[in-house]
Phi, psi and omega in degrees: 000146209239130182316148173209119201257104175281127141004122175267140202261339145307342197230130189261334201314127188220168167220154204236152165031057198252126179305003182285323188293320187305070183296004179266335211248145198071326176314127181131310201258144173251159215050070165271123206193189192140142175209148185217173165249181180128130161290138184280310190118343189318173115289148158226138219218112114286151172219141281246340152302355192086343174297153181228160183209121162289142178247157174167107174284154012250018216250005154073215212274129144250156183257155157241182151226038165170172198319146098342118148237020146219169205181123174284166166197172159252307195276152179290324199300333189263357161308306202282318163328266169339322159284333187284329186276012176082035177239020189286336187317295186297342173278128218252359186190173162193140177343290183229169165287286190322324169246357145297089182265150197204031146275007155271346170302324182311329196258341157285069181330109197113308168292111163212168176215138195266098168286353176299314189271006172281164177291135144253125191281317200285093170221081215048069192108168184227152189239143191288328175308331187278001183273009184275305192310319205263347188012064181274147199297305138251160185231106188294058196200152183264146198253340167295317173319293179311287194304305196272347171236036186188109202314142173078012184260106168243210194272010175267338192272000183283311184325294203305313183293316177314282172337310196254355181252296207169148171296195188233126174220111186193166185205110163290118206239010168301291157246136173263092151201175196046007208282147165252034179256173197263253199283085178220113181269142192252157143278115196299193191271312189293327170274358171247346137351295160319327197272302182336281195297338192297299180331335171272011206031053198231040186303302176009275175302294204283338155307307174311280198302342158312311219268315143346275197318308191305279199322288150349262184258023167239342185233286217271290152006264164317297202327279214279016157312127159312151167330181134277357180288343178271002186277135177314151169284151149231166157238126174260103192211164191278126174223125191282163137094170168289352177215086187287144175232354177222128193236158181236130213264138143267129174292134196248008201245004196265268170160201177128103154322326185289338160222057183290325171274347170257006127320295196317293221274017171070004193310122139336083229268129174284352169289334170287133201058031134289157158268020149306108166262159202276148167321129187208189134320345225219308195233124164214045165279117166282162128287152167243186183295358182279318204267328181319322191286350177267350137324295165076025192290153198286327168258132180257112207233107169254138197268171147100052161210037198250000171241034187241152159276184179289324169319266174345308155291337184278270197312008176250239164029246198278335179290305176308321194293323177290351182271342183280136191299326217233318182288310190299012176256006161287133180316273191340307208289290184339296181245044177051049154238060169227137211230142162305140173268338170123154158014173109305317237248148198197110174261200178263002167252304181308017158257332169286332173267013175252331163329307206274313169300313188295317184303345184295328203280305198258013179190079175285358197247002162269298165266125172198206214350250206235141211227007162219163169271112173314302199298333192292310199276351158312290174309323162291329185295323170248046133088029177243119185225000000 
């Protein structure tokens, strides 16, 4: 018998003219994911009632008629958005739990997040009942996502929770790369950061972090990159488990939040002018260590290691690779330049504290102890600015 979910009468939220009305579009290609520059053209509207309205492709206009105070994601990255603006009290879920690492908070005074208590949507699939169940105010997730990767979903049941819970404002900006879709415009991390605080009424907090970020990794950072010609090549690819035999390769040139900090850090893509295409939806063809070495980069950056520390990645890892009849004949392996690569998923204090490693990592004779102020950014997250 098929369920029926009524409008909760606590909640005005609604949406409107939304690309969501578009019943074709995106339906069909799966992983739809992506980050682009650029101006979109949104709009954002208050009216003299207090009411608001957010813009944000491809998921169009929601309205409000006050703050969110609670709110769901899937991707981590926009858990971190949504902490950075002083909204962790309030967040109701995360995709898998397991890649919300939430151990840099620790080093923020004042920043936390009870990950115990959060929903986990993902569980062999996501069931639409827990977004009823969760009845958040909005929902910080792209509804192409839900539709094109996760079995029972189509675009009447996105309608419904939009109607009857709270809207939906998100841009999947973790990678561009395979999407098979028409009109989808991506976002940088910061431009969608931006759309994140307008929902929250927190431009405040998202200026500070801008104004960081400028300082920081666009200003102190950079200054002190070797030219590029002198910068090491790397290669950045996903490897599963403590003893990898296959790797799925990235491209720094896809555009994409997963690998924002090492764009930040000027990285040298060893891939270019290979026929090595970067991992995408569309391609999901790996490498092994033979073709890796004929790649050879002078740096190894492996992502799908992000809850081990560096010890823990050296005596795992990088230790079976020095023992492989084929990885130890890698440059990287030889001359101990092989590194955790960092997250997927990447918000704006994870994007400061992967800055600060990496940059630590590949050019130690530069950087070295803590390349931001803990307390600065503690202090914009509970709003004293």
């Amino acid at each position: 018998m098929e369920t029926t979910h009524t409008a909760p009468t606590r909640r005005q939220y609604i949406t409107g003219g939304s690309a969501l009305a578009a019943g074709g579009l995106l339906v069909g290609c799966s992983d739809i994911v992506g980050q682009g520059e650029g101006d979109s053209g949104d709009g954002n509207r208050t009216d003299s009632g207090g009411s608001y309205t957010v813009e944000m492709a491809p998921t169009g206009e929601g309205s409000f008629d006050s703050v969110p105070e609670t709110w769901a994601v899937y991707c981590p990255g926009y858990a971190d958005m949504g902490v950075a603006l002083g909204q962790a009290d309030g967040l109701q879920s995360a995709g898998y739990k397991p890649r919300f690492y939430t151990r840099w908070y620790d080093e923020l005074d004042g920043v936390s997040v009870d990950k115990d208590s959060l929903y986990e949507l993902y569980q062999s699939g996501i069931d639409q009942e827990i977004f009823f169940e969760m009845d958040a105010d909005v929902h910080v997730i792209d509804p192409n996502w839900l539709i094109n990767n996760f079995d029972g979903w189509e675009r009447t049941d996105v309608d419904e929770i939009r109607d009857t819970v709270g809207p939906f404002v998100d841009n999947l900006i973790f990678r561009q790369t395979g999407v098979c879709h028409g009109d989808y415009r991506y976002y940088s991390m910061y431009e969608a950061f931006e759309k994140v605080a307008e929902v929250f009424q927190a431009t405040d907090r998202y200026e500070a972090f801008e104004s960081l970020h400028d300082e920081y990794v666009r200003g102190r950072v950079a200054d002190a990159l070797p030219p590029e010609s002198e910068r090491p090549t790397g290669l950045f690819a996903h490897a599963n488990g403590t003893e990898p035999e296959v790797f799925s390769p990235y491209r720094f040139d896809t555009g994409g939040t997963s690998v924002k900090h090492w764009r930040d850090l000027g990285v040298r893509d060893a891939l270019v002018g290979t026929d090595v295409q970067g991992f995408s939806s569309t391609n999901r063809k790996r490498i092994d260590y033979e073709q890796l070495l004929e790649i050879d980069p002078d740096v190894l950056l492996l992502e799908g290691h992000g809850s081990k520390t560096a010890t823990e990645f050296e005596n795992t890892v990088v230790e079976y690779m020095r023992n492989h009849d084929v990885a130890s004949e890698l440059t990287a392996v030889q001359n101990g330049r092989v590194f955790r690569g960092g997250p997927t998923y990447q918000g704006p204090i994870y994007n400061l504290f992967l800055v600060e490693r990496g940059a630590k990592d590949r050019y130690p004779d530069r950087f070295s102890g803590e390349l931001f102020d803990r307390d600065r950014v503690a202090d914009i997250v509970a709003g004293a600015l």
